[in-house]
MMTF fields as JSON, N, C-alpha, C and O atoms, coordinates in Angstrom:
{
  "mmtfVersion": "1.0.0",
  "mmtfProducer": "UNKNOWN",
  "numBonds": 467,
  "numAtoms": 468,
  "numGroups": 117,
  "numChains": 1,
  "numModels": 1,
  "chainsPerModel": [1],
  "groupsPerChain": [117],
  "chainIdList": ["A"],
  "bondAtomList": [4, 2, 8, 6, 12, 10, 16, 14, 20, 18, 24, 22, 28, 26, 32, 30, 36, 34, 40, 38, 44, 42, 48, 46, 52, 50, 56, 54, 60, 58, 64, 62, 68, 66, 72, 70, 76, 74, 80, 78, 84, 82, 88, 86, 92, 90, 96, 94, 100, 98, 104, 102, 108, 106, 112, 110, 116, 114, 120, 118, 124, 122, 128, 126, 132, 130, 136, 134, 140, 138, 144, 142, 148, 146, 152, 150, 156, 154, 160, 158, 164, 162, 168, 166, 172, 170, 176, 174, 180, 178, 184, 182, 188, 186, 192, 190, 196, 194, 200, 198, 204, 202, 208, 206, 212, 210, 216, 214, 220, 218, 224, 222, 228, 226, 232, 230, 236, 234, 240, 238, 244, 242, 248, 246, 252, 250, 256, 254, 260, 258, 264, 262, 268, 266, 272, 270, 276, 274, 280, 278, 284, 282, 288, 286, 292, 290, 296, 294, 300, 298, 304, 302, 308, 306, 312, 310, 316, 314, 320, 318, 324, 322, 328, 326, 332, 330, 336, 334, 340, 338, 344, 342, 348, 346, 352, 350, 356, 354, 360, 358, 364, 362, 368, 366, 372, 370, 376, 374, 380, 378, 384, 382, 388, 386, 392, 390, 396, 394, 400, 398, 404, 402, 408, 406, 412, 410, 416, 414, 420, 418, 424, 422, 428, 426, 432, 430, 436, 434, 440, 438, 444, 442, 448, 446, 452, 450, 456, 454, 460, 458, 464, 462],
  "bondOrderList": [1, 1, 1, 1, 1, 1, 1, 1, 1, 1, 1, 1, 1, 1, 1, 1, 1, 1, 1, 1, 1, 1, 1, 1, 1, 1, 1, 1, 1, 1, 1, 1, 1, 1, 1, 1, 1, 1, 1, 1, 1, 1, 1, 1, 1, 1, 1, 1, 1, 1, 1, 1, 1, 1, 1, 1, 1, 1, 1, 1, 1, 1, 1, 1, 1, 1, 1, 1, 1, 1, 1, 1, 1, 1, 1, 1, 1, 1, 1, 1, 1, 1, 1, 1, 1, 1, 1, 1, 1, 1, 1, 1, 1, 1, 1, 1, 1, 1, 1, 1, 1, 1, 1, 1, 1, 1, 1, 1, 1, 1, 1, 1, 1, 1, 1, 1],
  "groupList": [{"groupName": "UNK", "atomNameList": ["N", "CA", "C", "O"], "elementList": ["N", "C", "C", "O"], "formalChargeList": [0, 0, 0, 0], "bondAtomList": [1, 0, 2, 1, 3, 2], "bondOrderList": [1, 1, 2], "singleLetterCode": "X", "chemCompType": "L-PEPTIDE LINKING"}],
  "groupTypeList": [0, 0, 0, 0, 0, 0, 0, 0, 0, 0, 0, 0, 0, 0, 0, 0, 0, 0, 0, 0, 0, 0, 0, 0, 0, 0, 0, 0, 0, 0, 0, 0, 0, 0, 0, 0, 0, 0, 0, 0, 0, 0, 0, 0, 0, 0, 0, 0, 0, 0, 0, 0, 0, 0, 0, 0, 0, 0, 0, 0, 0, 0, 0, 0, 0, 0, 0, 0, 0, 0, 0, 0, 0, 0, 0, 0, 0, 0, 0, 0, 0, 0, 0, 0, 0, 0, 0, 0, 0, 0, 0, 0, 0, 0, 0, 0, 0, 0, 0, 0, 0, 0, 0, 0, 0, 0, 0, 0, 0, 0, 0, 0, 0, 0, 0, 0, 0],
  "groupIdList": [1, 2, 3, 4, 5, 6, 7, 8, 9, 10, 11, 12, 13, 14, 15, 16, 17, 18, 19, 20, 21, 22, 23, 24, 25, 26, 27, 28, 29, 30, 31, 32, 33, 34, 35, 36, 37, 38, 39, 40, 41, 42, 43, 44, 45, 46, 47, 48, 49, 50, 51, 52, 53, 54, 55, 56, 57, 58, 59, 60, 61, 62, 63, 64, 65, 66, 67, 68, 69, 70, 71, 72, 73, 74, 75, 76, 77, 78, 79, 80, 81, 82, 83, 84, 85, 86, 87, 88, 89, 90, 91, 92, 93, 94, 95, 96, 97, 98, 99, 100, 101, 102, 103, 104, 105, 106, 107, 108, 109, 110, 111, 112, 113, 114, 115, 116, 117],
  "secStructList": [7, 7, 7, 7, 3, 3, 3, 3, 3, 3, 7, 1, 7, 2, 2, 2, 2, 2, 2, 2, 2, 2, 2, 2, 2, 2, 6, 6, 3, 3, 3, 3, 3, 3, 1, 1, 2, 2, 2, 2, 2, 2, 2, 2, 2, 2, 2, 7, 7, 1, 3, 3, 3, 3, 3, 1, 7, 7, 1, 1, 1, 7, 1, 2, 2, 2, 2, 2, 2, 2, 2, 2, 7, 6, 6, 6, 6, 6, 1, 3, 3, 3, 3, 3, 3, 1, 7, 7, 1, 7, 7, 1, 1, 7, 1, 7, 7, 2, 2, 2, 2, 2, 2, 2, 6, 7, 1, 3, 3, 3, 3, 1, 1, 7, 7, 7, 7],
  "xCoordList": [-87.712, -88.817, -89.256, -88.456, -90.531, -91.15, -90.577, -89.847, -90.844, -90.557, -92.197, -93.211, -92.071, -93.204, -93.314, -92.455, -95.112, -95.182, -94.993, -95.623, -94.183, -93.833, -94.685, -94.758, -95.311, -96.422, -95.442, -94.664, -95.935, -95.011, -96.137, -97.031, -95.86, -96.71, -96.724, -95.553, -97.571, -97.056, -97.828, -99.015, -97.677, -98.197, -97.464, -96.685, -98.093, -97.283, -97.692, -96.935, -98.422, -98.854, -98.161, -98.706, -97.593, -96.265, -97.87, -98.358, -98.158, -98.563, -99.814, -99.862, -100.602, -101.585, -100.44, -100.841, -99.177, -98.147, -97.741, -97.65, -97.466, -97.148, -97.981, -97.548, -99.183, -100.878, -101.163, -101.766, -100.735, -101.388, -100.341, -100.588, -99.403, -97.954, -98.176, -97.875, -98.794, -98.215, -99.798, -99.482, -100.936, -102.224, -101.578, -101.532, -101.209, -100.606, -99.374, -99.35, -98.352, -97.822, -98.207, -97.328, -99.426, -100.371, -100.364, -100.295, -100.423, -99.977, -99.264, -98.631, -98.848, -97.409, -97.068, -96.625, -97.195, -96.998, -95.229, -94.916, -94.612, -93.246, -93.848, -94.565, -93.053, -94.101, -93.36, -92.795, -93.157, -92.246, -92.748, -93.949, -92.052, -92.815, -91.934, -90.753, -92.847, -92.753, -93.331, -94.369, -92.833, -93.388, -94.136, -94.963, -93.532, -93.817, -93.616, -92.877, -94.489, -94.271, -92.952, -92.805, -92.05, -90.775, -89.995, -89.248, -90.44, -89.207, -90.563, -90.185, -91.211, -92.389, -91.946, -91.582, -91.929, -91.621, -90.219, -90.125, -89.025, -87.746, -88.069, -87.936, -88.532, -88.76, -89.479, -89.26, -90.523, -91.179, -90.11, -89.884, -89.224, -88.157, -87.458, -87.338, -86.861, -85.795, -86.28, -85.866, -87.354, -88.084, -88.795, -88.042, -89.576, -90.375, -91.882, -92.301, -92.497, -93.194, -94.161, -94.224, -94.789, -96.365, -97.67, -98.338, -97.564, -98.805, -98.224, -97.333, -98.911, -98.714, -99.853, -100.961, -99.723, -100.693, -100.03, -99.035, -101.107, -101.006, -102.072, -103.286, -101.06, -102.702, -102.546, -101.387, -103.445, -104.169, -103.52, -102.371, -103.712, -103.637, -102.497, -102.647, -100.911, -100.057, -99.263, -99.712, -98.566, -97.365, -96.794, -96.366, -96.906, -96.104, -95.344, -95.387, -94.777, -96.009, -96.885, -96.474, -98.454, -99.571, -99.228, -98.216, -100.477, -100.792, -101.258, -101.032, -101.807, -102.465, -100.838, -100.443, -100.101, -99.304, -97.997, -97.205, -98.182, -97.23, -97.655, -96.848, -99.285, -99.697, -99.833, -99.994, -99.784, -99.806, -98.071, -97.926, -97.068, -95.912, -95.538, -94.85, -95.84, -95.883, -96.361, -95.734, -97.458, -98.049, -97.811, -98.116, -97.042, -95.851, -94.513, -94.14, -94.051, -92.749, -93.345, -94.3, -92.621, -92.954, -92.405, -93.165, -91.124, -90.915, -91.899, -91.949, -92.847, -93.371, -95.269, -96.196, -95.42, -96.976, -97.592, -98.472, -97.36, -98.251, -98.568, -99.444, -97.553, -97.913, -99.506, -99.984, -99.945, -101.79, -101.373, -100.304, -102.02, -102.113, -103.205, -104.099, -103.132, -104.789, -104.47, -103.547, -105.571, -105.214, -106.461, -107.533, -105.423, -105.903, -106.517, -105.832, -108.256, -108.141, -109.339, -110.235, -109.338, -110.641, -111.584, -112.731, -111.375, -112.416, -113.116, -113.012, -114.115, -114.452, -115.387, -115.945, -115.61, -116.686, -116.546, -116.041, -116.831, -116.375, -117.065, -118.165, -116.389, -116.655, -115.768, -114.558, -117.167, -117.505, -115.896, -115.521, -115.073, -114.093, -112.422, -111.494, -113.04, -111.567, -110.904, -111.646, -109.72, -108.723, -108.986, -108.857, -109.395, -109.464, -110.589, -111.426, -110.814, -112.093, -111.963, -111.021, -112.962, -112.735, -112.468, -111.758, -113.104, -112.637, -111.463, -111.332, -110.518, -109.273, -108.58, -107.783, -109.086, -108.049, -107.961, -106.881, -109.158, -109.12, -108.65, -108.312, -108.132, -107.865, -106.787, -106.36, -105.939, -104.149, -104.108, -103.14, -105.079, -105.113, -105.164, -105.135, -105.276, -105.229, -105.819, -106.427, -105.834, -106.961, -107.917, -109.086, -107.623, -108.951, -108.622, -107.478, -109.527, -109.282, -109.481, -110.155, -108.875, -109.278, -109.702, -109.097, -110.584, -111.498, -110.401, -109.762, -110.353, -109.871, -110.924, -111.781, -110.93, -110.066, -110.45, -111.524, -108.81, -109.377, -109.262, -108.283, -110.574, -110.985, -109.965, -109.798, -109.454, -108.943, -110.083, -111.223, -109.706, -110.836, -110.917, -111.756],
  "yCoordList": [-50.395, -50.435, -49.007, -48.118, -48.851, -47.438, -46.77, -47.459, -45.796, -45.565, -45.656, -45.399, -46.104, -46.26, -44.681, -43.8, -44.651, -43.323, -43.156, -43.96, -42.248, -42.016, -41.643, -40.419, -42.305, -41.87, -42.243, -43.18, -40.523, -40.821, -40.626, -39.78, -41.656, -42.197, -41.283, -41.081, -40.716, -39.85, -40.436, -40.338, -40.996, -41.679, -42.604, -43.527, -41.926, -42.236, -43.937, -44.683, -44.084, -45.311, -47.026, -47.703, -47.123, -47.853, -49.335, -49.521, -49.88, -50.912, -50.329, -50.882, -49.332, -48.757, -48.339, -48.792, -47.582, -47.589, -48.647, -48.593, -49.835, -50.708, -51.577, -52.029, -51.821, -52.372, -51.697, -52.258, -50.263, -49.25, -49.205, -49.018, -49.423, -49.392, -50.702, -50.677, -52.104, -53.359, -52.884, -53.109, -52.483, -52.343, -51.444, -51.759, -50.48, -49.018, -49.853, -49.763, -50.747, -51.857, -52.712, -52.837, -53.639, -53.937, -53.479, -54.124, -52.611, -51.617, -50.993, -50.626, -50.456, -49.863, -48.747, -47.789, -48.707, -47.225, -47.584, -48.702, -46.597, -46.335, -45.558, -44.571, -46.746, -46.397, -45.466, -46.23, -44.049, -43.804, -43.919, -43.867, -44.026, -43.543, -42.899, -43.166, -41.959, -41.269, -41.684, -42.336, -41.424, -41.629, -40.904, -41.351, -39.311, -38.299, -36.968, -36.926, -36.003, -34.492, -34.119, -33.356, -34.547, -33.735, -34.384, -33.941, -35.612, -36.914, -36.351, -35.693, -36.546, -36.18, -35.136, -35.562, -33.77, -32.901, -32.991, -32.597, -33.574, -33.792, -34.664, -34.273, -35.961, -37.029, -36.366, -36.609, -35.323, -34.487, -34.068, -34.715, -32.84, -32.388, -33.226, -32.993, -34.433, -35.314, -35.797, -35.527, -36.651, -37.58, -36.7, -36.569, -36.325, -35.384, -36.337, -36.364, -36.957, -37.603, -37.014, -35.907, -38.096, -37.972, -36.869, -35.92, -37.548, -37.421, -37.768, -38.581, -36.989, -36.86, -37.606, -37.07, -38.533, -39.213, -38.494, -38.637, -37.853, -37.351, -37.556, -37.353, -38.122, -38.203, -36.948, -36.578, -36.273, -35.353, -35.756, -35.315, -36.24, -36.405, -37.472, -38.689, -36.462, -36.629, -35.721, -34.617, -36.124, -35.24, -34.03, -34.122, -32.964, -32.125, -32.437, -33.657, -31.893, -30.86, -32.031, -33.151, -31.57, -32.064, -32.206, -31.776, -33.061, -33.244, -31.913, -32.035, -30.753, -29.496, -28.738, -28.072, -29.036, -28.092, -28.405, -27.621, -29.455, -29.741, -29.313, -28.748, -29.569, -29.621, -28.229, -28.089, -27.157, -25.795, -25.45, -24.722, -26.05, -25.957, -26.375, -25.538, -27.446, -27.868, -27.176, -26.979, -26.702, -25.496, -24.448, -23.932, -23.986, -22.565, -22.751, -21.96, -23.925, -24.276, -24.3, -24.972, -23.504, -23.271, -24.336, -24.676, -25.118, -26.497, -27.539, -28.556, -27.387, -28.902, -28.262, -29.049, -26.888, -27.144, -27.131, -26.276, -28.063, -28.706, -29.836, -30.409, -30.455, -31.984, -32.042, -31.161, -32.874, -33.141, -33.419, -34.029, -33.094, -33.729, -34.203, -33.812, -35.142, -36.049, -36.228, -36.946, -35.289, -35.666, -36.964, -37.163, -37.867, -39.135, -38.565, -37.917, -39.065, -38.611, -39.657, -40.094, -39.89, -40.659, -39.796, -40.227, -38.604, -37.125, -36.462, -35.239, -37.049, -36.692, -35.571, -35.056, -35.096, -34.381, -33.447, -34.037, -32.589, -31.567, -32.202, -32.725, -32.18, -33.047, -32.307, -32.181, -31.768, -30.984, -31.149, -32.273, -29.948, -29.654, -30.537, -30.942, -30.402, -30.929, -30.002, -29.074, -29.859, -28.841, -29.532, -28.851, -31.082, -31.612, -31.604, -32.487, -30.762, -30.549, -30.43, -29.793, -31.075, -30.573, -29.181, -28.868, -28.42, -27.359, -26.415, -25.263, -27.024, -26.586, -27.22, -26.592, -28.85, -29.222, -28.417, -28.11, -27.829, -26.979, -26.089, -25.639, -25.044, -24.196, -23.925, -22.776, -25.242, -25.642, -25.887, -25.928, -26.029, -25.967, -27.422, -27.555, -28.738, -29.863, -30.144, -29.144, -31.063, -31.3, -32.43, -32.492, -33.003, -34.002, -35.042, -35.139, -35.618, -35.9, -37.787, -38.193, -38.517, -39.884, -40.342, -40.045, -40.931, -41.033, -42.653, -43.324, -42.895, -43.763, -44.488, -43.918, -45.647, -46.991, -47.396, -47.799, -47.138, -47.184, -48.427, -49.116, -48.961, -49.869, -50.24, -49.381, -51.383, -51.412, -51.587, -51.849, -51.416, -51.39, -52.837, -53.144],
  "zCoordList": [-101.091, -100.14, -99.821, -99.53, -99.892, -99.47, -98.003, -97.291, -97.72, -96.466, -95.94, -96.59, -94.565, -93.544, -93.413, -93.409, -93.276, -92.105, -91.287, -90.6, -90.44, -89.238, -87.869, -87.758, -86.859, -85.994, -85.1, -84.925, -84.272, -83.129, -81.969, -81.964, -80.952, -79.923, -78.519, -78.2, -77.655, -76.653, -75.656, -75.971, -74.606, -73.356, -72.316, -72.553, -70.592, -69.873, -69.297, -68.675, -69.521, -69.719, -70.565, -71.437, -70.263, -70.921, -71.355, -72.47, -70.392, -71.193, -72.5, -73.598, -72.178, -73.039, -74.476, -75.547, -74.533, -75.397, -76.358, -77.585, -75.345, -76.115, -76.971, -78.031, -76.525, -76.88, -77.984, -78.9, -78.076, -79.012, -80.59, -81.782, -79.969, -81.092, -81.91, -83.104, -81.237, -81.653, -82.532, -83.7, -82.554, -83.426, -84.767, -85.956, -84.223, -85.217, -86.576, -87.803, -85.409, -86.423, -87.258, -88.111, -87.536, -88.256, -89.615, -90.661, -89.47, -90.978, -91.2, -90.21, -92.419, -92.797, -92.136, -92.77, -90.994, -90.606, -89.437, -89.028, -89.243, -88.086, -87.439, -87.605, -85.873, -84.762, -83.616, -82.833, -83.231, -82.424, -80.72, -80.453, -79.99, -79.026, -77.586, -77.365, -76.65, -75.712, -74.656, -74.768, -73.509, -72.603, -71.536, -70.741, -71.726, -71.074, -72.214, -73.197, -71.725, -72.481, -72.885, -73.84, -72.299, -72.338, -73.464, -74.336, -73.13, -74.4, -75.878, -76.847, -75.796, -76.493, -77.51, -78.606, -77.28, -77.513, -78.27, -79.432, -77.503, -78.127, -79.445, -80.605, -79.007, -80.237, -81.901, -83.088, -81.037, -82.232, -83.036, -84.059, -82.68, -83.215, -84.041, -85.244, -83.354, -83.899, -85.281, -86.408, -84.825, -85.5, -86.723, -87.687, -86.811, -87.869, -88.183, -89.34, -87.278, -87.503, -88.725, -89.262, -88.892, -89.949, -89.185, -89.595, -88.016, -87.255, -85.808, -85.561, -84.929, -83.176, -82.533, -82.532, -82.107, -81.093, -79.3, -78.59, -79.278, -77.543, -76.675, -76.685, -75.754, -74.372, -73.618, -73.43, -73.182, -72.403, -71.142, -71.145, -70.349, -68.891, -68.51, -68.397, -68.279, -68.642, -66.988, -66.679, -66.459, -65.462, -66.407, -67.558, -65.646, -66.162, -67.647, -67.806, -68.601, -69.377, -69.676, -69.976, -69.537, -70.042, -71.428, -71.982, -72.089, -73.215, -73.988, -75.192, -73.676, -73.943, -74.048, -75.004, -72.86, -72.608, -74.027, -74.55, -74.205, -75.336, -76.573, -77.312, -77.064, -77.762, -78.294, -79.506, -77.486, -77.287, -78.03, -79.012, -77.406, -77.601, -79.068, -79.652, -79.741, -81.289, -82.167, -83.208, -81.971, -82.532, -82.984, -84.06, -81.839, -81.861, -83.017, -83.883, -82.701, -83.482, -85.109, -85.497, -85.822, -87.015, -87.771, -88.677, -87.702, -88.297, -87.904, -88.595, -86.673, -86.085, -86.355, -86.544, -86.309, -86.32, -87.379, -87.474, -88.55, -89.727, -89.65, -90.297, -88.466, -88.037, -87.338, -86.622, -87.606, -87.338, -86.088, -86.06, -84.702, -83.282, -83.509, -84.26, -82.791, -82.456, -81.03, -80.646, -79.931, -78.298, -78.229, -78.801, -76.918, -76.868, -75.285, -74.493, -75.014, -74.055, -73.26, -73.983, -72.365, -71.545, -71.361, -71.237, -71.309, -70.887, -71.803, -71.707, -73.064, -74.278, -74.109, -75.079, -72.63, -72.894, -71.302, -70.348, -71.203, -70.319, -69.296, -69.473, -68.074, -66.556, -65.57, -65.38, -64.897, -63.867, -62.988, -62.656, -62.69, -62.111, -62.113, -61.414, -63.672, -64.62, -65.268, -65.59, -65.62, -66.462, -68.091, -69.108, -68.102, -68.92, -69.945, -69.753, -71.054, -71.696, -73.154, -73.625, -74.009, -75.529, -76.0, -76.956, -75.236, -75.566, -74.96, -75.373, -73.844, -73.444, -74.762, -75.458, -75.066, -76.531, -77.31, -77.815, -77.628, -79.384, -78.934, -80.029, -77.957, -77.747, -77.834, -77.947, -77.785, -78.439, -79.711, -80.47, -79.879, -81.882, -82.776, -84.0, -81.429, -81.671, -83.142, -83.523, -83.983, -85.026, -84.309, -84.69, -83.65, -83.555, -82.169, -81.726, -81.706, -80.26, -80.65, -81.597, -79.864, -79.934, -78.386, -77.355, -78.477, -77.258, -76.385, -77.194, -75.522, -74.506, -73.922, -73.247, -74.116, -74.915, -76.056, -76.502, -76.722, -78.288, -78.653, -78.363, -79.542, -80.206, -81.667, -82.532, -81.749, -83.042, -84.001, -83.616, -85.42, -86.427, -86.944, -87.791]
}
């Protein structure tokens, strides 16, 4: 049997997590998941995922703040981030903006609430 791709899941949102994992399961992909920045970050390490699904707007460390942190790590920043975010577009007296994402080096943002295909 092939091995599954590894996607590891980052959100504090437990039912949006689980909703999002059981779609991502659908297809051949291994589904990890986090609940907060910190397990996030560890699971990255452990795990070696394919690809990083991160939400933005997150308790301490943020989604940016991690995403910033993966980046740095020379074993973990070839992994693709994709930040998951409700805030697609810069709004007036938020920390939360497309361009604070790119500025962590994210590759690409997924907009909130995501649509299955």
């Amino acid at each position: 049997m092939a091995v599954q791709p590894r996607i590891l899941l980052v959100d504090d949102d437990p039912d949006f997590v689980e909703a999002t994992k059981a779609i991502l399961e659908t297809k051949p992909y291994e589904v990890i998941v986090a609940y907060d920045g910190k397990e996030g970050l560890a699971k990255a390490r452990k795990e070696n995922p394919r690809v990083i699904i991160l939400d933005v707007m997150m308790p301490p460390p943020d989604g940016y703040a991690v995403c910033s942190e993966l980046k740095r790590d020379p074993h973990l920043c070839k992994i693709p981030i994709l930040l998951l975010t409700a805030v697609m577009q810069a709004v007036p007296h938020t920390l939360y903006t497309i361009d604070m994402g790119l500025r962590t080096e994210a590759d690409d943002y997924i907009d909130k609430p995501v649509e299955p295909a």
